[in-house]
Steps between C-alpha positions, in 0.01 A plus 500: 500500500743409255834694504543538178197754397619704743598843382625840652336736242255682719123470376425849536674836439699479889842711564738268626582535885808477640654217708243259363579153522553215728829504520502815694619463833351870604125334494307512863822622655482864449288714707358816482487796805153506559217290670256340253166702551177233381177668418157254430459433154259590455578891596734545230380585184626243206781740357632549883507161564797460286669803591386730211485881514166625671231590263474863411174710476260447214575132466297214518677397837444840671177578397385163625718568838270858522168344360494730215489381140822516267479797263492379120796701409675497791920515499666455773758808633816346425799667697895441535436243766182311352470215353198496208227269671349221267103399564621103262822343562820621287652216318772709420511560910773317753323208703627477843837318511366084539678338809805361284597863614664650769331793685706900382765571715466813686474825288377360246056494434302158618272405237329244716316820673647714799851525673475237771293168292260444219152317554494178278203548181341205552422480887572827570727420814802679603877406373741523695748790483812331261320178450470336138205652367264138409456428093187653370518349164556215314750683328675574778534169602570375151810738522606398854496140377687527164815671697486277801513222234793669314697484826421140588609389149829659534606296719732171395549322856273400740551757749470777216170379420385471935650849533378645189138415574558643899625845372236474221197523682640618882371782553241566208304224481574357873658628820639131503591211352596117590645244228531129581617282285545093426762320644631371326388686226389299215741451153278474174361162411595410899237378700566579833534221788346508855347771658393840346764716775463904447779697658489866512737642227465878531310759702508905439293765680484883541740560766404692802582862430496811767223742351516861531385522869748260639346202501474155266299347215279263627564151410246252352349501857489857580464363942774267429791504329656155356756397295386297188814275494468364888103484475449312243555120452862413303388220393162331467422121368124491273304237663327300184128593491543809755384858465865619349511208241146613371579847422834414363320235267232805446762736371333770508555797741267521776435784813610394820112518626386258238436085653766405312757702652379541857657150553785507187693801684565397837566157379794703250632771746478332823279525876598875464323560146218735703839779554572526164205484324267810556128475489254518217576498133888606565645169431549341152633135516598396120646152387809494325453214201821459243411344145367126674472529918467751756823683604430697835266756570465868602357659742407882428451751826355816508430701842221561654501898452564450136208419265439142488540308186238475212342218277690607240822503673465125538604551116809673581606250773428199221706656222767584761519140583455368187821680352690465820454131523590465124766676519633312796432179291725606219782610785504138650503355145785731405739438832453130426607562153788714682594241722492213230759713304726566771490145553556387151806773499666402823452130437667560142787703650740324766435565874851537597815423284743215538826530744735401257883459550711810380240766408282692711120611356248723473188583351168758409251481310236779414176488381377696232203673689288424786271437251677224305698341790584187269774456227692362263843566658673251712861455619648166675839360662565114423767334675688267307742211518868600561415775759362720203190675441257621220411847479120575309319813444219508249232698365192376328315755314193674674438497874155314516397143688559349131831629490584404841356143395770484214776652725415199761563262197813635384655472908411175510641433194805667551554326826474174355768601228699620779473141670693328191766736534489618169685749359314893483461492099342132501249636850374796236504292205217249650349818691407601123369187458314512750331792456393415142325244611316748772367673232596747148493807690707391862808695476743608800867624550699252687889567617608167644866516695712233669732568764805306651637568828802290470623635108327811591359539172128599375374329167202737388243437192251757415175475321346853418594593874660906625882398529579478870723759698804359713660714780850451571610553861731787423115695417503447117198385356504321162256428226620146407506437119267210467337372150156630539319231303169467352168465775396192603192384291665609148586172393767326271816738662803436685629623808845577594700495847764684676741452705649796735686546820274447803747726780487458864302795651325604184107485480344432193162668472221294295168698374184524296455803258232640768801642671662720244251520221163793505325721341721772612854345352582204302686196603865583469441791692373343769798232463768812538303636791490173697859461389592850676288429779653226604848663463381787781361278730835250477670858608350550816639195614868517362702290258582256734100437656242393259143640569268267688257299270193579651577866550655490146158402388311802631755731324422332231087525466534833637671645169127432370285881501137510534402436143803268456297142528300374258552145507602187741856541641711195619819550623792243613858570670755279537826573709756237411718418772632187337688235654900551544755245365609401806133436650471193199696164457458338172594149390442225213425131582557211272185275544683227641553280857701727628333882433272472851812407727701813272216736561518434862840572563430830283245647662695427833740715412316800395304435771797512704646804308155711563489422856233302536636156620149450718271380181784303366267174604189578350646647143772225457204228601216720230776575266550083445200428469429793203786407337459146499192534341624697250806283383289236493318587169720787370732437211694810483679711812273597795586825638482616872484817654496655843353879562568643834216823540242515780487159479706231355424349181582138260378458188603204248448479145457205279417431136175261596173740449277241737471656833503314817173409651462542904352135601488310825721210463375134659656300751683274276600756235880539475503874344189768487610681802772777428239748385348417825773592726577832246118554572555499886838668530455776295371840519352480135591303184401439143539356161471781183544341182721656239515523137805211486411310869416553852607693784453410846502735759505526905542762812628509797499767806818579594542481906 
């Protein structure tokens, strides 16, 4: 039965019922006050069999009750309480309500014929007082199926699907319902290694209710009660060639009295399979196949006081399965797309941010939606030589997987720029480049900032980027003045650099225009409200205390409303602590004999001066052998410099751009080895080259 001719236009002239659905929970759970009274069949006339009005004298019905033949022009005596009686069936008459819904609540008339339960049309048996009343029609079912597949397809995860398909057809088509699924579950073009293993995903039943005498529903073995979940089998293997594997290569539904299944159920719910699955024609077991293998399988349970199932609802169980199993397929499909974006996105985006020496960090970034949890926008800390450190935030435009592909580019880019230690104009300038050659249309705002600990300073270029906002520790916050600069991607413009103050206890707050820009205000708006928010949030702390980074953060993304985001948001603090004047010793070397023995003696005494006269050994012994290495080759003054932080640090700079090469020197080599010892003495070193030379660079803990 293919979904997608199904229709709810009723084929004949029906008043629509209330409460009909699947979805309604009220189905087989409400019960009426009294006892179900069954008569034979065959003593009930046709017309009482359904609960019509008895036939009044001088019809067809009566006269053949009496034995006396109907009177040509007979009427019949209609009164205030009658109901005009009908010899042919009215089209323009209510059918009984089909089993897709719930019995009347009290007080209000049963159309399924008397107060306590309804005989069924086609065998004539007794219904149970509240039960579903069974589909009489293919219309009915037609109906049923159409919203139970409505459900099912509004689900978007996996377990929306399971559960849509349980509360779908528990209780009107089935008193109960089991759902196993793959495991793993299958991914598109996959094909699936070892073993088919089903584990049971999902079970729903009718709870056990107290009735109106005091007692409980029955379960789906009326003498013994179970519970569906410890019963059946959590997990079951299909043995190649056994009964399970042949009715899941079948795919069609089958009873649970049918050969094929007598075997394929206890083999799928376990040695317990004869508790849970009642007798006769009351248990549906229906593959689950996706677009290329079989998924799972469910298992459909009626009891055994309820009508048992029909040929035709073999249908209903197949296109059940059939959308559920599809759907399910689509939901694997789109949580592996899901996952491969959040991996593309976090792999694009650093895990954690550098410690770097005189400035504390922090980050967020937002998605746009759920939806769309990938991006253009992308922020980054670069440490650089001299104890400084490059600031990035950019945006490229859109937020899809091929603007998070461009956005990966331009980091990478960027931090190789960063590497050369070139200046913020020159890293935009060959960003633009760069993204010329990506393509026509690849354009993104870029705002590019260096920052020096020592000079406290901050040398800021923008390219098309929201100026950033600086708080100073008394609590004002500042819009700085930066040239804003055409986008990267334009082409054939120049970009211009600033230098500002950089003061101790001030945070400088980098963004992209997800943050203040919307379709409720524009972005200066937004600029002047994160620029007063950040001013009431430095006054909670005082003028003396600057608000914590992280916490500052929060404040931050929680000026956003409701309708406030429409687009990626990347956001990057920096607290700048800097370095003070008496925590750095500074010297130039002449590249001569004598600069290793000088440097020595230096860094002795500022060793001495700082207090740490215990790793006077190992820096005098790594000291001579960077500086020696630099005099060497340099032709113009080598300069030395000691920073006392958390730990203590030498760098030396030279006007030779080779960098020195770690190598294991041979027995009857007579140089090769001071990298060696710098290698195993230090904490960390390096070798950054600059725009005009080298700079060599090691660490030490301080005891």
């Amino acid at each position: 039965m293919d979904s997608t001719r199904v229709t709810e236009h009723p084929t004949s002239h029906e008043r629509p019922q209330s409460g009909a659905g699947p979805t309604d929970p009220r189905g087989a759970l409400l019960r009426t006050q009294e006892p179900m009274r069954t008569a034979p069949a065959a003593a009930l006339p046709a017309q009482a069999r359904m609960g019509d009005a008895p036939a009044e004298p001088g019809t067809a019905a009566s006269c053949a009750k009496s034995g006396q033949a109907p009177s040509e022009h007979a009427q019949p005596a209609l009164s205030e309480h009658s109901q005009p009686a009908a010899t042919e069936p009215d089209p323009h008459r209510p059918r009984p309500a089909p089993e897709s819904i719930p019995a009347q609540p009290d007080g209000e008339p049963d159309r399924s014929g008397g107060a306590g339960g309804g005989l069924e049309r086609r065998s004539g048996q007794g219904v149970a007082p509240g039960a579903p009343m069974p589909m009489r029609r293919d219309g009915d079912r037609l109906r049923f199926v159409g919203a139970a597949t409505r459900r099912i397809a509004r689900g978007i995860d996996l377990d929306e699907i399971v559960m849509g398909l349980c509360r779908a057809t528990v209780p009107t088509f089935s008193d109960a319902i089991l759902v196993y699924l793959r495991e793993p579950l299958p991914v598109g073009d996959e094909r699936p290694t070892g073993p088919m293993v089903l584990r049971l995903r999902r079970t729903d039943r009718i709870p056990e209710e107290r009735d109106t005498e005091g007692g409980f529903m029955p379960a789906l073995q009326p003498e013994q009660p179970v519970d569906l979940a410890v019963v059946t089998a959590e997990q079951c293997e299909v043995r190649p060639g056994g009964a399970l594997a042949e009715v899941l290569r079948g795919v069609r539904p089958v009873f649970a009295d049918a050969p094929a299944a007598h075997d394929a159920l206890p083999e799928l719910l376990g040695p317990d399979a004869e508790l849970t699955v009642p007798t006769g024609q009351r248990a549906i077991l229906a593959p689950l196949r996706g677009r290329r293998r079989v998924i799972g399988a469910a298992v459909f349970l009626r009891r055994p006081e309820r009508m048992a199932f029909e040929q035709d609802d073999l249908l209903v169980a197949a296109q059940l399965a059939t959308h559920s199993a599809l759907g399910i397929d689509k939901a694997v499909l789109y949580g592996r797309e899901a996952y491969i974006a959040d991996e593309l996105q976090r792999t694009m985006l650093p895990e954690a941010l550098p410690r770097c020496t005189g400035v504390r960090l922090a980050h967020r970034y937002l998605p746009a939606a759920e939806t769309a949890r990938v991006g253009g926008d992308w922020y980054d800390a670069i440490p650089l030589p001299g104890s400084r450190v490059a600031l990035v935030v950019g945006d490229v435009m859109g937020h899809s997987m091929t603007s998070a592909a461009i956005m990966g580019q331009l980091r990478t880019t960027a931090q190789t720029l960063a590497g050369l230690d070139l200046p913020p104009q020159e890293v935009l300038h060959h960003l633009d480049e760069q993204a010329q050659r990506l393509g026509t249309d690849r354009m993104a705002t870029c705002l590019y900032a260096v920052y020096d600990p020592v000079s406290h300073r901050i040398t800021i270029a923008n390219a098309g980027h929201p100026p950033p906002v600086l708080l100073h520790l008394g609590g004002r916050a500042e819009v700085l003045r930066v040239p804003p600069g055409a986008p990267i991607g334009v082409g054939g413009v120049d970009f211009e650099a600033v230098e500002l103050d950089a003061p101790a206890g001030g945070t400088l707050l980098l963004y992209t225009d997800g943050l203040v820009e919307s379709r409720l205000r524009d972005v200066w708006t937004g600029i002047e409200q994160l620029r007063e928010k950040l001013a009431a949030t430095a006054q909670l702390t005082g003028p003396d205390h600057p608000p914590p980074l992280e916490a500052l953060c929060d404040e931050v993304l929680d000026m956003l409303g409701p309708g406030d985001r429409d687009d990626d948001i990347a956001l990057l603090a920096a607290r700048f602590d800097g370095i003070a004047p008496s925590d750095v010793a500074y010297w130039f070397l002449e590249p001569e004999e004598m600069a290793p023995g000088r440097a020595r003696r230096l860094a002795r005494h500022a060793l001495s001066r700082w207090g740490l006269e215990e790793l006077t050994d190992s820096v005098e012994l790594l000291i001579s052998e960077v500086v020696t290495n630099a005099v060497r080759y340099a032709t113009r003054p080598v300069t030395l410099r000691l920073l006392r932080t958390d730990v203590l640090r030498c760098e030396v700079t030279d006007d030779v751009p080779q960098l020195p090469r770690l190598r294991q020197a041979r027995a009857t080599d007579e140089g090769g080895r001071g990298l060696y010892l710098v290698n195993r003495l230090a904490k960390r070193w390096g070798a950054t080259r600059l725009s005009a030379g080298k700079v060599v660079w090691f660490e030490l803990n301080q005891a």
